[in-house]
PDBQT receptor file of N, H, CA, C and O in Angstrom, charges set to zero:
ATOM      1  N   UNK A   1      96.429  -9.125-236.777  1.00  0.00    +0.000 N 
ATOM      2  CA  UNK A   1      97.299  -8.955-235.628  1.00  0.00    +0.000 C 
ATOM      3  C   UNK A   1      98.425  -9.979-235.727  1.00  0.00    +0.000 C 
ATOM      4  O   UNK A   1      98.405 -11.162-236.066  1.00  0.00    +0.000 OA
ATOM      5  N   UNK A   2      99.472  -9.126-235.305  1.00  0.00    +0.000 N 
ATOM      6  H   UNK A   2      99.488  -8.164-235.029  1.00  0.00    +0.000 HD
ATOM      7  CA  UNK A   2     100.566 -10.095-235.212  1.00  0.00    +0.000 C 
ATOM      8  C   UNK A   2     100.759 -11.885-234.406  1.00  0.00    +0.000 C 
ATOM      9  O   UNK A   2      99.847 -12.187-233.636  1.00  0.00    +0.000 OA
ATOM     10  N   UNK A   3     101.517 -12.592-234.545  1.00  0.00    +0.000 N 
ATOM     11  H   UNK A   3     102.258 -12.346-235.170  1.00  0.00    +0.000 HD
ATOM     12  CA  UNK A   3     100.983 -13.473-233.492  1.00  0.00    +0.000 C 
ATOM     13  C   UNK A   3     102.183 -13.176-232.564  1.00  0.00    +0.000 C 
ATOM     14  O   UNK A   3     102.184 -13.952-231.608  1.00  0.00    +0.000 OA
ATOM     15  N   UNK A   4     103.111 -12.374-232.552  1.00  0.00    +0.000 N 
ATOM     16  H   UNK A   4     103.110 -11.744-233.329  1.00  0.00    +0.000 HD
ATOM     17  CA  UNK A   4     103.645 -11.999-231.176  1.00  0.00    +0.000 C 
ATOM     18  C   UNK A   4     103.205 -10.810-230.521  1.00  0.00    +0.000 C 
ATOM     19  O   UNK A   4     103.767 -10.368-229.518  1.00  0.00    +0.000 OA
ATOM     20  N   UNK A   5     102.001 -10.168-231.180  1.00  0.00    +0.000 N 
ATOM     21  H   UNK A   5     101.545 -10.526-231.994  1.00  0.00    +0.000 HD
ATOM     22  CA  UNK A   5     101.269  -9.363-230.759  1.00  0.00    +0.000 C 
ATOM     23  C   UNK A   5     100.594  -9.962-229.884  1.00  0.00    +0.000 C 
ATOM     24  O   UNK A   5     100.492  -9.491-228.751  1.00  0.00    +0.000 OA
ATOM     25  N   UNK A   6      99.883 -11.350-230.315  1.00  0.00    +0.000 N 
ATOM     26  H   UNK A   6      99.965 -11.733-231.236  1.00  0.00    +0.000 HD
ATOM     27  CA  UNK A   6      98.932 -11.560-229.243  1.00  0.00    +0.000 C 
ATOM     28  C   UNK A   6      99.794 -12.686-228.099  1.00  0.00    +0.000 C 
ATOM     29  O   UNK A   6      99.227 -13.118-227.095  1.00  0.00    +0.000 OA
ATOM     30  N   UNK A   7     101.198 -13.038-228.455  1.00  0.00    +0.000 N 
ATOM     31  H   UNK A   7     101.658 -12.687-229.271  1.00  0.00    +0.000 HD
ATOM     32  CA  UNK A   7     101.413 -13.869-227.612  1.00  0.00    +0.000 C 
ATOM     33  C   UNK A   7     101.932 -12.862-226.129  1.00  0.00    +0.000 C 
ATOM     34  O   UNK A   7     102.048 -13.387-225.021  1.00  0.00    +0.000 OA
ATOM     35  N   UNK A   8     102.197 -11.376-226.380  1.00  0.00    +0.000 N 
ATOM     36  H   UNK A   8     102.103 -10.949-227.280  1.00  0.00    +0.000 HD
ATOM     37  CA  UNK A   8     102.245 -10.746-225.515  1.00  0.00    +0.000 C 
ATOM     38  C   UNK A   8     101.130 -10.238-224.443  1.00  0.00    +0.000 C 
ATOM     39  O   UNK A   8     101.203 -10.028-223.232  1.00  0.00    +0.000 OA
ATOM     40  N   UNK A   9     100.083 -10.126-225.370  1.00  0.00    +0.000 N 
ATOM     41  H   UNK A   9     100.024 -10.296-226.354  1.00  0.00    +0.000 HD
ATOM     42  CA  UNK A   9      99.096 -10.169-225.155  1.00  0.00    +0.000 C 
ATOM     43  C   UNK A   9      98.282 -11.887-223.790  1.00  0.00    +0.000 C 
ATOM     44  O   UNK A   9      97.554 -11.677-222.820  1.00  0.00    +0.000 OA
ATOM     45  N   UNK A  10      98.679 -13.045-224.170  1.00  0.00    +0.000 N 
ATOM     46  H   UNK A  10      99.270 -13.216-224.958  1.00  0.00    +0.000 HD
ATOM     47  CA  UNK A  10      98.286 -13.636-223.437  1.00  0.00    +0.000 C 
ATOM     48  C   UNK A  10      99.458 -13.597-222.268  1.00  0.00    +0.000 C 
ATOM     49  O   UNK A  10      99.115 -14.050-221.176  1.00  0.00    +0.000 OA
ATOM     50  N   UNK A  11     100.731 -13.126-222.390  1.00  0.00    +0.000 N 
ATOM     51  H   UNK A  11     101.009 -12.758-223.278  1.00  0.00    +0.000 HD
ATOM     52  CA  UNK A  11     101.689 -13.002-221.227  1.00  0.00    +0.000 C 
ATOM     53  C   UNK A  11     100.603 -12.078-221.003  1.00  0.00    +0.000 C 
ATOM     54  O   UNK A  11      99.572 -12.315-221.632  1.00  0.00    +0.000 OA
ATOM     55  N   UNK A  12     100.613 -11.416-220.499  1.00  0.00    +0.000 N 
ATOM     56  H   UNK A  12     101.450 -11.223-219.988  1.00  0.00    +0.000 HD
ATOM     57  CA  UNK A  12      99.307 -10.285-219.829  1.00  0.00    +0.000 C 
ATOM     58  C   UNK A  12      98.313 -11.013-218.961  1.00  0.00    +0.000 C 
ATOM     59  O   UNK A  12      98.078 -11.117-217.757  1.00  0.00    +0.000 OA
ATOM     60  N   UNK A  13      97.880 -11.425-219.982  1.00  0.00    +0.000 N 
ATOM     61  H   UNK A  13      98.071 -11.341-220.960  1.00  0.00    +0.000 HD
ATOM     62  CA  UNK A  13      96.405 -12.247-219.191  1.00  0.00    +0.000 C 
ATOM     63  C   UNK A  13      96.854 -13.157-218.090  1.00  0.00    +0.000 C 
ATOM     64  O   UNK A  13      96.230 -13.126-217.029  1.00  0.00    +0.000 OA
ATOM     65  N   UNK A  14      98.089 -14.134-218.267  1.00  0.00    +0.000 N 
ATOM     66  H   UNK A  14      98.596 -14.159-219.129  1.00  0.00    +0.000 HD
ATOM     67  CA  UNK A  14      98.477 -14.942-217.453  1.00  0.00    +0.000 C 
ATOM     68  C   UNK A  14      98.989 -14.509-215.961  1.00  0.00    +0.000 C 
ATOM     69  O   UNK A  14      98.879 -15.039-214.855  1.00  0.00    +0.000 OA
ATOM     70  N   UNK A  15      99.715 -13.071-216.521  1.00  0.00    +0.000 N 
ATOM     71  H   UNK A  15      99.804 -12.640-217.419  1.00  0.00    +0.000 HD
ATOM     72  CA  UNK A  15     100.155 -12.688-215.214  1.00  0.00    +0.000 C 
ATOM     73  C   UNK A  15      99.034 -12.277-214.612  1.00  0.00    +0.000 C 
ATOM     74  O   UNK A  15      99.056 -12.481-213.399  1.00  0.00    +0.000 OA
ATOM     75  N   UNK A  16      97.791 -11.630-215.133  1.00  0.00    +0.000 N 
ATOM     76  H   UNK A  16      97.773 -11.464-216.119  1.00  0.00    +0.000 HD
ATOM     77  CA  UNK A  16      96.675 -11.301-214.281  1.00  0.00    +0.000 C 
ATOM     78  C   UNK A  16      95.617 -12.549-213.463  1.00  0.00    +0.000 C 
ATOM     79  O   UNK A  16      94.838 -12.371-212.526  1.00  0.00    +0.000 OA
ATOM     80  N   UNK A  17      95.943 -13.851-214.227  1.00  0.00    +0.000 N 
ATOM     81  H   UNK A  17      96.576 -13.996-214.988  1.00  0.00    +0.000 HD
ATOM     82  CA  UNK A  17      95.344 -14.837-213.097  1.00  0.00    +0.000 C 
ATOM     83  C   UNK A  17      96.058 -15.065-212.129  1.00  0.00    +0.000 C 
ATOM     84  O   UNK A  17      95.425 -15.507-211.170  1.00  0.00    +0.000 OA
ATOM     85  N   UNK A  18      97.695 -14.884-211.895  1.00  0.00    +0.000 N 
ATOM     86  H   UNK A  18      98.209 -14.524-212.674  1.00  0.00    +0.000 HD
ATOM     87  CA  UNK A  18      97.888 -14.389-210.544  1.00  0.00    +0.000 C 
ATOM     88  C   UNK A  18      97.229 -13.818-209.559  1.00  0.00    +0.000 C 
ATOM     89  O   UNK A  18      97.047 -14.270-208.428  1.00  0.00    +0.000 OA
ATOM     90  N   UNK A  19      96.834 -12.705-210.052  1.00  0.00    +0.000 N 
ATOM     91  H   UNK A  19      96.982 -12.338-210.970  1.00  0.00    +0.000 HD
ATOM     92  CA  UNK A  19      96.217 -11.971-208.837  1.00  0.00    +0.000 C 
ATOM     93  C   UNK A  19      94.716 -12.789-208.918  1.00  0.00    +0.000 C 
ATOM     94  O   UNK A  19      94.122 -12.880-207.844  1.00  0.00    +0.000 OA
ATOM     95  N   UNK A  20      94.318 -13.156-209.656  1.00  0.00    +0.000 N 
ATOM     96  H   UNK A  20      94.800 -13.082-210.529  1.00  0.00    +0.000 HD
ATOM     97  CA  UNK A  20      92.929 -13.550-209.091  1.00  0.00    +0.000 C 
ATOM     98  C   UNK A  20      93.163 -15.470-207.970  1.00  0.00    +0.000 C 
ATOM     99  O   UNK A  20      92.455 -15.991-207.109  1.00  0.00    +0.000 OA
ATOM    100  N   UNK A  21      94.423 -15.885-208.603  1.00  0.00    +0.000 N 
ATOM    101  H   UNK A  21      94.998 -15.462-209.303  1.00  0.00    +0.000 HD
ATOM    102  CA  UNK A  21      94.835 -16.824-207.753  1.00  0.00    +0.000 C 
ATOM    103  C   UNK A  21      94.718 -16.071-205.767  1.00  0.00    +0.000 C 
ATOM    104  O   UNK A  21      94.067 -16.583-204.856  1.00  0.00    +0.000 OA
ATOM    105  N   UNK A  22      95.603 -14.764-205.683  1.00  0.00    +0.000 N 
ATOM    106  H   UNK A  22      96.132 -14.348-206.423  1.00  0.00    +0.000 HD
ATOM    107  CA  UNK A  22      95.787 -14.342-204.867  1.00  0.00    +0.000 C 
ATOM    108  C   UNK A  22      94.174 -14.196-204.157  1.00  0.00    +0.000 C 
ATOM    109  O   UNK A  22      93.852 -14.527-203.016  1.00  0.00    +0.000 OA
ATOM    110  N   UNK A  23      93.280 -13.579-205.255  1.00  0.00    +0.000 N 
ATOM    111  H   UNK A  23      93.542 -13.310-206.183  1.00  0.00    +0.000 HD
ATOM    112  CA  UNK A  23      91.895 -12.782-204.401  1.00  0.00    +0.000 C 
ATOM    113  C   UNK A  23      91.158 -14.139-203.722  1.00  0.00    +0.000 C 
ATOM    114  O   UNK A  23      90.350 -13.976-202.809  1.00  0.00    +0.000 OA
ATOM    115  N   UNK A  24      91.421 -15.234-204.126  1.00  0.00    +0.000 N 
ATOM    116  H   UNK A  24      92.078 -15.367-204.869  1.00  0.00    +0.000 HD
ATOM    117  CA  UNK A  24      91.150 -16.378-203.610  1.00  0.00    +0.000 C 
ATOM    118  C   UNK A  24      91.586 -16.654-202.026  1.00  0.00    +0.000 C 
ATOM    119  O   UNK A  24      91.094 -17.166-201.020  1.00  0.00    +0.000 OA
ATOM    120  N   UNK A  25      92.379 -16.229-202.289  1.00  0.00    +0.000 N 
ATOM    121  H   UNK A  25      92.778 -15.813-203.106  1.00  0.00    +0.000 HD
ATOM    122  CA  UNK A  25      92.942 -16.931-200.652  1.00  0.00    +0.000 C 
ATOM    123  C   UNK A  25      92.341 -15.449-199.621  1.00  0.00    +0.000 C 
ATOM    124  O   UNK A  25      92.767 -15.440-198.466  1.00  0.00    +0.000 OA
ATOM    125  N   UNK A  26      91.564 -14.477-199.964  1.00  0.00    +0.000 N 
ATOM    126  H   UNK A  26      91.218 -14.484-200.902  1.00  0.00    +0.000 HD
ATOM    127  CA  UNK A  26      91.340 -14.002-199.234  1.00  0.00    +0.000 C 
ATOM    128  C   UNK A  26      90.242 -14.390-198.474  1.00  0.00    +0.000 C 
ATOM    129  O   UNK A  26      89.290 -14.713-199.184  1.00  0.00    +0.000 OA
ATOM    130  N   UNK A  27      90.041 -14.473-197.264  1.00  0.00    +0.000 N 
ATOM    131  H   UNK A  27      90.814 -14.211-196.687  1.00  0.00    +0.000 HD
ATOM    132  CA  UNK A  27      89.100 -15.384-196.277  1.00  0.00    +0.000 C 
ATOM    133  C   UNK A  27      87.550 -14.240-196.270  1.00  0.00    +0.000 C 
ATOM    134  O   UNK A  27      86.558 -14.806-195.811  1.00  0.00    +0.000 OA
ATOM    135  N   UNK A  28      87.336 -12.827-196.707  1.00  0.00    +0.000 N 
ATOM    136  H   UNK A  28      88.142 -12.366-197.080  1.00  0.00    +0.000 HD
ATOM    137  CA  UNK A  28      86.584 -12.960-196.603  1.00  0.00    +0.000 C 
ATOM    138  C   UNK A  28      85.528 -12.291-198.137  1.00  0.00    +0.000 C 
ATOM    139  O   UNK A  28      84.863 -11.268-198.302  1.00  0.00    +0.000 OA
ATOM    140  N   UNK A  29      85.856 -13.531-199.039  1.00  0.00    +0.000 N 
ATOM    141  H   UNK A  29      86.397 -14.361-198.905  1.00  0.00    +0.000 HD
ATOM    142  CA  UNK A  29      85.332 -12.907-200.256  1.00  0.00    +0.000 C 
ATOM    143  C   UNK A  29      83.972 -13.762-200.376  1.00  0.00    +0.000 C 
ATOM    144  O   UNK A  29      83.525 -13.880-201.517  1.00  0.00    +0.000 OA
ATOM    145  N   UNK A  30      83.507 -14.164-199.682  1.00  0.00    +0.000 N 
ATOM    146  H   UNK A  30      83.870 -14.069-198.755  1.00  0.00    +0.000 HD
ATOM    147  CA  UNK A  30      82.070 -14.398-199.605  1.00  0.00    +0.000 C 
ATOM    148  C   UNK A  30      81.909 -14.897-200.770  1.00  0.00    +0.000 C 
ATOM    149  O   UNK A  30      82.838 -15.561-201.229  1.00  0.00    +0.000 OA
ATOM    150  N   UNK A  31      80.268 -14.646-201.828  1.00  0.00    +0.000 N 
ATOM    151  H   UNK A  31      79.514 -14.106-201.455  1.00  0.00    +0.000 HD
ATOM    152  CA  UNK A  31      79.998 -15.180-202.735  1.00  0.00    +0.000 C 
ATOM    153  C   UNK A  31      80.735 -15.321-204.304  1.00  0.00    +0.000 C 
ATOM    154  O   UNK A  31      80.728 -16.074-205.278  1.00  0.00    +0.000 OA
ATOM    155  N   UNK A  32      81.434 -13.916-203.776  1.00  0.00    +0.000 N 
ATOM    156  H   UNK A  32      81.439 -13.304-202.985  1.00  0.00    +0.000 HD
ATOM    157  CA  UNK A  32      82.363 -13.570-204.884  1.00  0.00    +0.000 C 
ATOM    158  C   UNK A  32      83.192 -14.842-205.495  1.00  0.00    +0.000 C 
ATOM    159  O   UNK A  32      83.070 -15.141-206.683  1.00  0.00    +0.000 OA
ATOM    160  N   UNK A  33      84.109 -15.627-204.536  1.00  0.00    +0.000 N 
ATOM    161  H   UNK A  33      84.207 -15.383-203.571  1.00  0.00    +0.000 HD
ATOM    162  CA  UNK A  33      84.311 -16.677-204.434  1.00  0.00    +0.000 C 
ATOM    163  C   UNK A  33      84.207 -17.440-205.922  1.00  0.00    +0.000 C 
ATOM    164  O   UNK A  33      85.147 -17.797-206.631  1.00  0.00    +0.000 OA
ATOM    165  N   UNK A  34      82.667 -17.590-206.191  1.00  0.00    +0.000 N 
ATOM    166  H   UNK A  34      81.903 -17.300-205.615  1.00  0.00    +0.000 HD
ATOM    167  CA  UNK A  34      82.269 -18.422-206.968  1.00  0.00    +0.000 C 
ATOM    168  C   UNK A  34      82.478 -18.149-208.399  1.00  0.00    +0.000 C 
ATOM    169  O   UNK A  34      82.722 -19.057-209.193  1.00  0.00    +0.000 OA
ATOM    170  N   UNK A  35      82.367 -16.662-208.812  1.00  0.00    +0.000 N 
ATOM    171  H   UNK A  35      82.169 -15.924-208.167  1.00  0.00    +0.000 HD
ATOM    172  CA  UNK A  35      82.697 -16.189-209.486  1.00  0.00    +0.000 C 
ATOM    173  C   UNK A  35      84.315 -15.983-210.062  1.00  0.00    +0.000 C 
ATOM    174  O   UNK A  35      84.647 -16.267-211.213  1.00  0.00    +0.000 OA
ATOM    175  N   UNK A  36      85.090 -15.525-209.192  1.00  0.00    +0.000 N 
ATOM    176  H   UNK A  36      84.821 -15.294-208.257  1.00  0.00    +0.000 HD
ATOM    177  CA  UNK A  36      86.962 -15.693-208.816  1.00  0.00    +0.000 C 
ATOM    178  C   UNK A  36      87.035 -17.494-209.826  1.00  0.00    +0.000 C 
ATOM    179  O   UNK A  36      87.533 -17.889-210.880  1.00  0.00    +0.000 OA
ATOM    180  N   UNK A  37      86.409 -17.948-208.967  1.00  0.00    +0.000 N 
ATOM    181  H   UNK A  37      86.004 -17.627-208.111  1.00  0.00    +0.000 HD
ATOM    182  CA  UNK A  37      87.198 -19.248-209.783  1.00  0.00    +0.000 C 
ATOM    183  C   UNK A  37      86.189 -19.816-211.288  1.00  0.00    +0.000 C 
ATOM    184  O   UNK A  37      86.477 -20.669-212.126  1.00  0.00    +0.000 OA
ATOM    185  N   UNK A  38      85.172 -19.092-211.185  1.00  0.00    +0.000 N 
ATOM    186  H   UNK A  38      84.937 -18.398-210.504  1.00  0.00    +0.000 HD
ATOM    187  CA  UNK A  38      84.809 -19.857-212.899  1.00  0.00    +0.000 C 
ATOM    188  C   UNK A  38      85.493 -18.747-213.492  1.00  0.00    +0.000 C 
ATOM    189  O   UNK A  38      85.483 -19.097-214.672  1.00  0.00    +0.000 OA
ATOM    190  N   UNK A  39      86.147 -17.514-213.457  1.00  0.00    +0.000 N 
ATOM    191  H   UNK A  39      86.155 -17.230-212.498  1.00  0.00    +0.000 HD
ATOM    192  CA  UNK A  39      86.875 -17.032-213.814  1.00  0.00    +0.000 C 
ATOM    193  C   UNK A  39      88.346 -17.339-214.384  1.00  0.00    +0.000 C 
ATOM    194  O   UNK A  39      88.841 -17.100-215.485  1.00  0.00    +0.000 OA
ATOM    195  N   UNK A  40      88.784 -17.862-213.410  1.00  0.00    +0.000 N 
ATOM    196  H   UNK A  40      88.381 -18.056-212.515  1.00  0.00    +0.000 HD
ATOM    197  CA  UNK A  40      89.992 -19.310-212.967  1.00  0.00    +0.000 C 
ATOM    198  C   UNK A  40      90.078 -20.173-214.421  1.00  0.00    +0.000 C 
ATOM    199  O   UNK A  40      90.867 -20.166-215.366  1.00  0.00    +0.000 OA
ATOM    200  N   UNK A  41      89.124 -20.751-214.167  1.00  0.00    +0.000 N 
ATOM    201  H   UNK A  41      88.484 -20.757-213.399  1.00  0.00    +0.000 HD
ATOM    202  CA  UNK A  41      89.176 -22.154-215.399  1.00  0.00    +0.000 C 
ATOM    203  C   UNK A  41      88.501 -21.496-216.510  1.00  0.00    +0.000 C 
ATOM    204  O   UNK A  41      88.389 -22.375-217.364  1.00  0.00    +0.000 OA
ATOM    205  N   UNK A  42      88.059 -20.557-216.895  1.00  0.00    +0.000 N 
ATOM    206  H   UNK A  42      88.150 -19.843-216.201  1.00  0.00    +0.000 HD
ATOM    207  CA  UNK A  42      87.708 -20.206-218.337  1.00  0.00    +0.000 C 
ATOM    208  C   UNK A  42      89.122 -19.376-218.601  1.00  0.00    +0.000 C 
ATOM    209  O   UNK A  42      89.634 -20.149-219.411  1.00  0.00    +0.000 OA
ATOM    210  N   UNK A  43      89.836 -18.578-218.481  1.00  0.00    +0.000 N 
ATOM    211  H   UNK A  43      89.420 -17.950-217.824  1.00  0.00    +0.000 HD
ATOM    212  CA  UNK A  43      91.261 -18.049-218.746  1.00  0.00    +0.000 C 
ATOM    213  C   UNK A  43      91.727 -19.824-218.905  1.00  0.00    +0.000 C 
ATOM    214  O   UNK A  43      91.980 -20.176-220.057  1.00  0.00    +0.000 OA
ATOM    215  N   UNK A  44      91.814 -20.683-218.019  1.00  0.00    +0.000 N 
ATOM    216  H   UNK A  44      91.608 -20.397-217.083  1.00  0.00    +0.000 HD
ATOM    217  CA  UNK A  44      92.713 -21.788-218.305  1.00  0.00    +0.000 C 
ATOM    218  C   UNK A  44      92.879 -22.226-219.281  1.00  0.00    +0.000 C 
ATOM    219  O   UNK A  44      93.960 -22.128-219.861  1.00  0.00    +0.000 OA
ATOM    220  N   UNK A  45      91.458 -23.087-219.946  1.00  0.00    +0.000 N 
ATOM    221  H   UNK A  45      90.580 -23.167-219.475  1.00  0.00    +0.000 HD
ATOM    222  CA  UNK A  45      90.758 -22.722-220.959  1.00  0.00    +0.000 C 
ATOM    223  C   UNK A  45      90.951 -22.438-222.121  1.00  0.00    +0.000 C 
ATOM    224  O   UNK A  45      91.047 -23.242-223.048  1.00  0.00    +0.000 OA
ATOM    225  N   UNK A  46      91.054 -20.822-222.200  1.00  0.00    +0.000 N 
ATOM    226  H   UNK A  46      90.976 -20.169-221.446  1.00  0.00    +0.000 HD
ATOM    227  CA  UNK A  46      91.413 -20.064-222.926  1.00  0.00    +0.000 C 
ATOM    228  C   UNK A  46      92.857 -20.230-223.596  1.00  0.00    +0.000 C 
ATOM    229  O   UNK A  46      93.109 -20.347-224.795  1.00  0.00    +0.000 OA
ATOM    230  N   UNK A  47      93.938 -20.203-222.262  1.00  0.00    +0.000 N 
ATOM    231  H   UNK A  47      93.733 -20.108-221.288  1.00  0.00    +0.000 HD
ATOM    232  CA  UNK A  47      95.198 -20.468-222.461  1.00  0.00    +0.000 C 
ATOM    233  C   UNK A  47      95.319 -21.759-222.739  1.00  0.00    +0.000 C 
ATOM    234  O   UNK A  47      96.445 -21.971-223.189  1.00  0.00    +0.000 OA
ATOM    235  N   UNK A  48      94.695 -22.681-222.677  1.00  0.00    +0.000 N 
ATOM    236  H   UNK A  48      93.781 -22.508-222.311  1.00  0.00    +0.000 HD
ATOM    237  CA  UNK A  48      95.030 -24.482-223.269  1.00  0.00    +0.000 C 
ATOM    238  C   UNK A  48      94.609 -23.963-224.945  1.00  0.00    +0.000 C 
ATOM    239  O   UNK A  48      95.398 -24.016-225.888  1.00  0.00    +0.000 OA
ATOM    240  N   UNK A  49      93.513 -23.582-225.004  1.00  0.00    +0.000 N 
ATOM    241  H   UNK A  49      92.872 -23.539-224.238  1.00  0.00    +0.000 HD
ATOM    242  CA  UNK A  49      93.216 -23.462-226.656  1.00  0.00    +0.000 C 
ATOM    243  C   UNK A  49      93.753 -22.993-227.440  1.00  0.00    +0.000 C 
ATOM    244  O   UNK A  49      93.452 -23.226-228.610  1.00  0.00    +0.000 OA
ATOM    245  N   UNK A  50      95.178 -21.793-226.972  1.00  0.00    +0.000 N 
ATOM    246  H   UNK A  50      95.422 -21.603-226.021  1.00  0.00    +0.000 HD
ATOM    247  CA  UNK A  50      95.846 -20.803-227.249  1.00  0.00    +0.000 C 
ATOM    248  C   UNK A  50      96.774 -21.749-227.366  1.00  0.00    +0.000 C 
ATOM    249  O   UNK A  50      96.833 -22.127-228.536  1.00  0.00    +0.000 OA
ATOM    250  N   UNK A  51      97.317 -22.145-226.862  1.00  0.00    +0.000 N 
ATOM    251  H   UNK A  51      97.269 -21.838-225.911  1.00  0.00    +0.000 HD
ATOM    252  CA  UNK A  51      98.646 -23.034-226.677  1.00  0.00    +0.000 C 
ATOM    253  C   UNK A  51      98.400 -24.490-227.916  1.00  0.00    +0.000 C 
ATOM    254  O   UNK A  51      99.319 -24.867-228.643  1.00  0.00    +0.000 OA
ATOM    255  N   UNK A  52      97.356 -24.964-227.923  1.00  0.00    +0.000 N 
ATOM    256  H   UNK A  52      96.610 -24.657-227.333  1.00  0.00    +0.000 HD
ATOM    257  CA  UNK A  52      97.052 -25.669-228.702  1.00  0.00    +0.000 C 
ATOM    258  C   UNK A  52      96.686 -25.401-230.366  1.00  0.00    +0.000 C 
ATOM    259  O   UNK A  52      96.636 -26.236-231.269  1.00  0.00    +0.000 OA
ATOM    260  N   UNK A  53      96.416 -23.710-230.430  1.00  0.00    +0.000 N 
ATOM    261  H   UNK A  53      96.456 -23.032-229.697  1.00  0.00    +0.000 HD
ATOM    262  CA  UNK A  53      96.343 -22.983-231.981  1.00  0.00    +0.000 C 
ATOM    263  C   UNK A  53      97.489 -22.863-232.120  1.00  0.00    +0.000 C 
ATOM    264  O   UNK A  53      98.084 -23.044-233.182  1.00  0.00    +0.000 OA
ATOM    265  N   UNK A  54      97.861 -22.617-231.324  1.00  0.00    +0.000 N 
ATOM    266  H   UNK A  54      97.378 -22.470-230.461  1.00  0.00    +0.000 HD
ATOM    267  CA  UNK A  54      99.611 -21.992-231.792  1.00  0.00    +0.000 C 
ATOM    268  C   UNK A  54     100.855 -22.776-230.654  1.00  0.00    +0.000 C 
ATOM    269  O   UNK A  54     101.692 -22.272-229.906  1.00  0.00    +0.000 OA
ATOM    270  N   UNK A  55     100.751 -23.183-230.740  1.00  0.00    +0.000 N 
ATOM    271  H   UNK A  55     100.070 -23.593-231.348  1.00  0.00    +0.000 HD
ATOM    272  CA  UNK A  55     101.888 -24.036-229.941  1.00  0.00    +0.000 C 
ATOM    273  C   UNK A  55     103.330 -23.682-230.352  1.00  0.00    +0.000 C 
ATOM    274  O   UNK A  55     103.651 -23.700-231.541  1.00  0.00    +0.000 OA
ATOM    275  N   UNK A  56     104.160 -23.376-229.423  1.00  0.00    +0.000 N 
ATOM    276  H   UNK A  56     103.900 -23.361-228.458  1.00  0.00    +0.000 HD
ATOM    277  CA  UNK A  56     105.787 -22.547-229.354  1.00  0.00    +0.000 C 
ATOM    278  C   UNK A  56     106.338 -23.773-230.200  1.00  0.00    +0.000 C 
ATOM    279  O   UNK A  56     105.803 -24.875-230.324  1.00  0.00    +0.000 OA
ATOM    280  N   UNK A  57     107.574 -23.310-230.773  1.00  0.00    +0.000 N 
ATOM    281  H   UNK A  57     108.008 -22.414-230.672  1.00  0.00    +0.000 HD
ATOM    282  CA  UNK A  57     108.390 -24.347-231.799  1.00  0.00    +0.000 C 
ATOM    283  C   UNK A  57     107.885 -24.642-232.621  1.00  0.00    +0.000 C 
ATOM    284  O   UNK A  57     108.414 -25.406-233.429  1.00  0.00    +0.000 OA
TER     285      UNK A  57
């Protein structure tokens, strides 16, 4: 795979922890909650290790 294949590819992913930023602030996501955010920091994670294999410039 290309690596601007996958750097499009993590634009993707990034814009989708948006919305899970968003499902957070909803007041009534109960246990889910817990799940939403180890969700959160493993994408982070993901994107630090990404950024650190391949780092822009």
């Amino acid at each position: 795979m290309e690596l601007q294949a996958i750097r499009d590819r993590i634009a993707t992913i990034q814009s989708k922890r948006e919305s899970l930023i968003r499902l957070l602030e909803q007041p009534d996501l109960g246990t889910l909650r817990i799940d939403v955010n180890q969700a959160i920091e493993e994408m982070d994670d993901l994107l630090e290790e990404f950024d650190r294999t391949f780092p822009v410039g």
